[in-house]
C-alpha positions in Angstrom: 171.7 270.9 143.5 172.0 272.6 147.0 175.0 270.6 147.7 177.0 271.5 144.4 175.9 274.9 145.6 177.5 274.7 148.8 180.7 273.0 146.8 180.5 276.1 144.9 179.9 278.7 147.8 183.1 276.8 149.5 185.3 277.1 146.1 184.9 281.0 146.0 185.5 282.2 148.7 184.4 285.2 150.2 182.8 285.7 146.8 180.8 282.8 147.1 177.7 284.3 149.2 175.4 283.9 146.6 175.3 280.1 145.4 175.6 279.9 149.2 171.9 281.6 149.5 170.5 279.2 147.0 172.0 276.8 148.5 169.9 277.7 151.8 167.1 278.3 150.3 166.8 274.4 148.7 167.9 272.7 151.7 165.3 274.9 153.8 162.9 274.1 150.9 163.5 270.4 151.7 163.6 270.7 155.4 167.4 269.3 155.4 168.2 271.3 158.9 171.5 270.3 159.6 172.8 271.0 155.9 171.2 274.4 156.1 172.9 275.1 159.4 176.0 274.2 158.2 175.3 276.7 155.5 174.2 279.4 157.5 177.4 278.6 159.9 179.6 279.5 156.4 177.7 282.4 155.8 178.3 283.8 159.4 181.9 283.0 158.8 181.5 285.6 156.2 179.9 288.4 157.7 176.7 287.1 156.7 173.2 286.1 158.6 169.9 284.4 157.1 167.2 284.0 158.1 164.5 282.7 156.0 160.9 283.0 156.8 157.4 280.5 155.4 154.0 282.0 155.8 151.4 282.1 158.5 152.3 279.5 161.2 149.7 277.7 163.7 150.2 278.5 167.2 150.2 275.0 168.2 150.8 271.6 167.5 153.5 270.5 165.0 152.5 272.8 162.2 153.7 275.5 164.6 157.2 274.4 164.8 159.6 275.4 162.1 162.3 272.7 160.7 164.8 273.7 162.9 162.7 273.3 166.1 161.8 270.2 165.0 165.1 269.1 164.4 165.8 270.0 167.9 163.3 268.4 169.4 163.9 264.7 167.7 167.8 265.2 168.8 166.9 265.8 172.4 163.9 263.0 172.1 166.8 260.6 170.9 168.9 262.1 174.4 171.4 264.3 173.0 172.4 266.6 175.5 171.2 270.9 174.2 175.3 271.1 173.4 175.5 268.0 171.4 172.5 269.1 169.5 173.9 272.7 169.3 177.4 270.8 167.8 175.2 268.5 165.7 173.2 271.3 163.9 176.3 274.0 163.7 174.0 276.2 166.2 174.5 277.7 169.7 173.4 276.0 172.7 171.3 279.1 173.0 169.9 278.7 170.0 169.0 274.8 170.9 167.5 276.2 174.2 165.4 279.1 172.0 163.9 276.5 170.1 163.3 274.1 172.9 161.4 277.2 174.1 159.0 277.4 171.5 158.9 273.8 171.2 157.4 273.2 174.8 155.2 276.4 174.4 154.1 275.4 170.8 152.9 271.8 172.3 151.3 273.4 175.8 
């Protein structure tokens, strides 16, 4: 469904912002990081930033780390390089390194 979302975003254009939102949404509902950045990188394309937020977060441990963190974090265990990550998820290097930030305070 996200995916035929996306197609759909894609298909109209600068019109397309809302199927690309649901689209988000599902693939952040299903913790499929890399599709959702790839959304959100179409949505900045068009003027647009999302962010979407869960509930009360841990301050430790795993359950403190959102998707995307984690997403970092098993790219750079696996030896990507912050950029290659950053090109992998359709994110800044800065963001890689903000998440690698929280990461290593998340597990201390």
């Amino acid at each position: 469904m996200a995916a035929a979302l996306e197609d759909l975003g894609i298909a109209q254009g600068e019109s397309g912002v809302a199927a690309l939102d649901r689209a988000l949404v599902l693939y952040d509902k299903v913790s499929a990081a890399h599709d959702a950045g790839r959304v959100r990188a179409r949505l900045r394309a068009l003027g647009v930033r999302r962010r979407l937020g869960s509930g009360e977060r841990p301050d430790r441990g795993w359950e403190a780390m959102t998707a995307s963190e984690l997403a970092v974090a098993q790219l750079v265990a696996q030896g990507y390089t912050n950029r290659a990550v950053a090109e992998q998820l359709f994110v800044s290097p800065h963001t890689v390194n903000a998440h690698l930030r929280h990461v290593f305070a998340s597990s201390a």
